[in-house]
N, C-alpha and C positions, 0 to 999 in steps of 0.2 A: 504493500500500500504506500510505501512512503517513497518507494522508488517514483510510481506509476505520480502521485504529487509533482514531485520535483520535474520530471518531465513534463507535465503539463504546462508548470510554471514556465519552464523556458520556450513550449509552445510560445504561450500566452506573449512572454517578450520579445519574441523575434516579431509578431505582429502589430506589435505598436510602433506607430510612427512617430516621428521626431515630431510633428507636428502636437499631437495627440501628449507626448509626454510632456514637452511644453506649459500643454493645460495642466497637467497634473501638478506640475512643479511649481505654476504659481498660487491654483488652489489649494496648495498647502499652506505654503508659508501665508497665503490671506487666511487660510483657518487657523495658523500658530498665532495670530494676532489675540493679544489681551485686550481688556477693555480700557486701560490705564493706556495703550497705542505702542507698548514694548511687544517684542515677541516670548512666547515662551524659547529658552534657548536650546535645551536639549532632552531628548527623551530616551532612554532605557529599556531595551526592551528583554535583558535579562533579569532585570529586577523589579520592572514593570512602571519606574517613579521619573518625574522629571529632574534634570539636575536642580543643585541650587547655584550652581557658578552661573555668571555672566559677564559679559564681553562688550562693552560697547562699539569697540569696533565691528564687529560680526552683528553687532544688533542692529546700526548703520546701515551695513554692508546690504545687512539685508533689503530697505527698502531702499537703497541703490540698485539692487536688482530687479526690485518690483519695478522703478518705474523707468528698467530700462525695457518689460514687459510691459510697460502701459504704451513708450513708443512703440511700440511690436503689435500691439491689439489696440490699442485705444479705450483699453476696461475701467471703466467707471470706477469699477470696486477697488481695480489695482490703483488706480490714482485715490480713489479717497481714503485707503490703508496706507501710504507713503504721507499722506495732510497728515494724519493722525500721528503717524507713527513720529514725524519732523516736531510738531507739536510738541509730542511728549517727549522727546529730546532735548529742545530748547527750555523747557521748563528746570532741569538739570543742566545749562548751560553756567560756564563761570567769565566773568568781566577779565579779558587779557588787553593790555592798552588800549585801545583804540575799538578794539572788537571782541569776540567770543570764543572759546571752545567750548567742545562737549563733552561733559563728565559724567562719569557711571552714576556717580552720586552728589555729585552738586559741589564735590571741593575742588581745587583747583590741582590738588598735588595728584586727582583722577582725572584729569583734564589730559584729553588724546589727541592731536595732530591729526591724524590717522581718524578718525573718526570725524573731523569738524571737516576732513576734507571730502569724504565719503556723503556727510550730508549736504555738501554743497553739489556736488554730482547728483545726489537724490532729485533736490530742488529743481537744477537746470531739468532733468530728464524729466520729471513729473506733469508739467504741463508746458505748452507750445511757447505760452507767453507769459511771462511773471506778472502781471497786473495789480493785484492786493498788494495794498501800501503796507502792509505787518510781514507779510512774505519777503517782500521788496526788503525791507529792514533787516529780515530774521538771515537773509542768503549777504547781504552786505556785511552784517556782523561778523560773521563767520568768514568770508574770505577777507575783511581787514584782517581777525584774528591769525589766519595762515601767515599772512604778511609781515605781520610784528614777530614769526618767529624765524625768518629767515636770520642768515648768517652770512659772513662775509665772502666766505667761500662760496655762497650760491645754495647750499642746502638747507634745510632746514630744524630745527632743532624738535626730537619727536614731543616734548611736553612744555610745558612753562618753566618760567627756574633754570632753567638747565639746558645744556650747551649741544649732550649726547644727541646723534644724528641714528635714525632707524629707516634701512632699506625698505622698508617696509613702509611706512610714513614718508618718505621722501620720493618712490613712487608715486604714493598714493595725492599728495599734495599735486605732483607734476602733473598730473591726472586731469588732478581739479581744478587748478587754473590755466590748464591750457584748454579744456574744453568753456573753463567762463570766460575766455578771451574769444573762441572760436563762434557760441552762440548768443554770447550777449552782444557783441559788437562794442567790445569795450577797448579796441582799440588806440580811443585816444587818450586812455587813462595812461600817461605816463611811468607812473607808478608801479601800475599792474605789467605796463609789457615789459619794464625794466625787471622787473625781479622775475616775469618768466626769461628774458634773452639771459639773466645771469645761473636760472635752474636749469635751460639749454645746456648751456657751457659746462655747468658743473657734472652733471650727470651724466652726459656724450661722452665727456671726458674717462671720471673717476668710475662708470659701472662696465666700460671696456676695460679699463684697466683691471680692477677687483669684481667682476662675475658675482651675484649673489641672487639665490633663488627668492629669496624674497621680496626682491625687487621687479623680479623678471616680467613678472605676467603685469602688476602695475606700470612700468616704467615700457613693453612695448604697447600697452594701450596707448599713455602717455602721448609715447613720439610717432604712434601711428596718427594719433589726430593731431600735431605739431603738422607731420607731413600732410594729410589732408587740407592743412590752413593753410601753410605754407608753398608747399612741394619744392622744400627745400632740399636738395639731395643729401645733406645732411645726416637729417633721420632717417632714409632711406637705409643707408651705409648702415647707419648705428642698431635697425632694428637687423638686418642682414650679419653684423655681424654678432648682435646679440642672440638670433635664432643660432649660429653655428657652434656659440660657446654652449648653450643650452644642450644642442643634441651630441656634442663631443665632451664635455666638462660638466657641467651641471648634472646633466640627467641623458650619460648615455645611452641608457638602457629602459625597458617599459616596465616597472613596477606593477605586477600582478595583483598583488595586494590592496595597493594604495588608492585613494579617490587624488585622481590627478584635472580633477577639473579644472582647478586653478589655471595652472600649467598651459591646460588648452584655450584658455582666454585669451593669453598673452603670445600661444600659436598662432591661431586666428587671427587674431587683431593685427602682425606683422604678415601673415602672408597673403592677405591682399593689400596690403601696399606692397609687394614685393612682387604679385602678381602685377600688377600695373606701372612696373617698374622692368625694363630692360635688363636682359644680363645677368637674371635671380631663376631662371627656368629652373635647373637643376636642381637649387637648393626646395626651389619653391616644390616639387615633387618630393624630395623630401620629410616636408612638413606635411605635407596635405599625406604621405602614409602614414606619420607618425601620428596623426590629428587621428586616422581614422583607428587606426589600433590604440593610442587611448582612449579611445570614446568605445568601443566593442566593448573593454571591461568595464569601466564606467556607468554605461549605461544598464550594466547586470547588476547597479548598486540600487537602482530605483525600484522602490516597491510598487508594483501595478495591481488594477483591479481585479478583485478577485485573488490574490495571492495567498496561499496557506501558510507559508514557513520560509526561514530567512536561510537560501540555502550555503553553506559552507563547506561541503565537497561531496565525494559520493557516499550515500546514507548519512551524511552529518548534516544536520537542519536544524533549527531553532521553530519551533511553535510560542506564538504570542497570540493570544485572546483580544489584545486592541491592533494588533497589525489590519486589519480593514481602515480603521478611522486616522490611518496615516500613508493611506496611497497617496503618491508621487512625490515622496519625502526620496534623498538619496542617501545611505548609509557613509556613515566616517570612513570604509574601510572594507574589504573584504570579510574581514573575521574582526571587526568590531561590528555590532548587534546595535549601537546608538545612532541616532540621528541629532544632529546638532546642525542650527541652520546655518551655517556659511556653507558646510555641504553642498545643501540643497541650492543654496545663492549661487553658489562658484559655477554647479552644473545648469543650472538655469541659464546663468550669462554664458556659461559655453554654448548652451543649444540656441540661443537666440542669434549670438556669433556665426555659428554652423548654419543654420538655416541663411539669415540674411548676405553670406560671402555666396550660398548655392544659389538665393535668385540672382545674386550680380553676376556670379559665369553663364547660368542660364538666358540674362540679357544680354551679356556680349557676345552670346554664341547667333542668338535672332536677331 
């Protein structure tokens, strides 16, 4: 019986389409929504309780990826879960010079970089034109905030107080002000385009030199839409040579185990600017194998409808009594049994990635 299960189960997922799992992955996270606008953040499904850890980055992150699902659908729900969810983030915002970060808990020494810069990405993507004068306020807070934490060198410092720079945050900031420069049309803020021409520099620079996974998938979002604003050959180069440090240094090989959604954000997002760039074919087939064999195991992480047991190899399976009321969640991990939303975020923004580069070769081919 439990064989005749599991085979079903992988029936079942070789028949859903990217499109279809898509749905699945934002109606989750719209159902992990609290009524407070936080997500619950993870769930257990060998011991059956939700964590009590929380992350505000990840909590961010998350309705950064909703409303890059509400560009993708135009879903009412997904946009008015990203209001809420901004909302109750700023309520727990703390006063940094001039402007804001966002704090897990309302102090300033929990105040994240990394997270103020993820709700400013939330904001832009969440609706077409910012018009609400409180909105208007709450997205300018926040990126003065980014601003007061730059540094001399061009990067920026991950919290207040303190000097220490995070791959991770420093990405993530590069993100977010080169997409508020790209759609706000704030180009004639002097201010703003000087401290991005000086995160240019630093970045292009110092993450060729020093490689670091944590920057990766942020930092070629980053210069992918640098290059789209630009098409400065610059980031071309930079994401080119950052996809080769990836597949040779970083992450030669495809991790069986692991949820590499991440990973594949920051594939995507470079290789179509590398598609659309001269003199990248080679590598650009590269990527596009390596994109689809992480996403083959990946995709074996999402619980679909109707599923009975979380499976683990042959005749090894987990049975859980609320796995129904958490279809299109994606597991941590192969043989981790939790679900924690950046997960579910990271592969969401992959398949939206996946699908939107598949209609742009399908219109250069018509």
């Amino acid at each position: 019986m439990s064989l005749l299960l599991l085979v079903s189960t992988a029936n079942v997922s070789a028949e859903v389409g990217i499109g279809q799992r898509i749905e699945l992955a934002a109606e989750h996270l719209i159902n992990r929504q609290l009524d407070s606008g936080w997500f619950i953040y993870e769930h257990d499904f060998i011991s059956g309780a939700n964590s009590s850890k929380n992350n505000i980055v990840r909590q961010v992150g998350t309705a950064f990826t909703l409303s890059e699902y509400f560009q993708y659908s135009k879903n009412r729900v997904a946009q008015n879960a990203v209001e809420r969810a901004l909302i109750a983030f700023e309520r727990s915002a703390v006063d940094w010079q001039n402007g804001k970060l966002l704090s897990l808990n309302g102090k300033r020494d929990q105040a994240k970089a990394g997270a103020t810069a993820l709700a400013v990405l939330a904001a832009l993507f969440s609706t077409d034109d910012v018009q609400n004068q409180s909105s208007v306020q709450r997205l300018h807070g926040w990126v003065a905030g980014l601003l007061a934490l730059q540094q001399q060198n061009g990067g920026f410092s991950s919290k207040p107080d303190g000097d220490q720079q995070s791959a991770y945050s420093n990405g993530e900031i590069w993100l977010a002000l080169a997409t508020y420069l790209a759609k706000r049309e704030s180009g004639k803020d002097p201010a703003l385009s000087k401290a991005l021409d000086r995160a240019d520099a630093r970045f292009l620079e110092i993450y060729t030199s020093n490689p670091d996974i944590g920057f990766f998938h942020w930092g070629m979002m980053a210069a992918a839409t640098r290059y789209w604003s630009t098409h400065d050959p610059r980031f071309s180069r930079f994401i080119a040579e950052q996809t080769r440090l990836f597949l040779e240094e970083l992450r030669p090989k495809v991790s069986s185990k692991s949820n590499s959604c991440y990973s594949v954000e920051g594939l995507l997002a470079g290789v179509a600017v590398l598609e659309a760039e001269k003199g990248y074919e080679k590598l650009s087939r590269l990527v596009r194998r390596r994109v689809e064999k992480e996403m083959l195991k990946n995709l074996r992480l999402q619980l679909l409808p109707d599923q009975k047991n979380i499976r683990f190899g042959k005749n090894r399976y987990l049975k859980s009594p609320e796995l129904e009321r958490y279809t299109g969640a994606f597991l941590n991990g192969r043989y981790r049994p939790q679900i924690r939303i950046d997960a579910t975020q990271h592969c969401l923004s992959a398949m939206l990635k996946k699908d939107w580069i598949s209609h742009r070769r399908q219109t250069r081919v018509d």
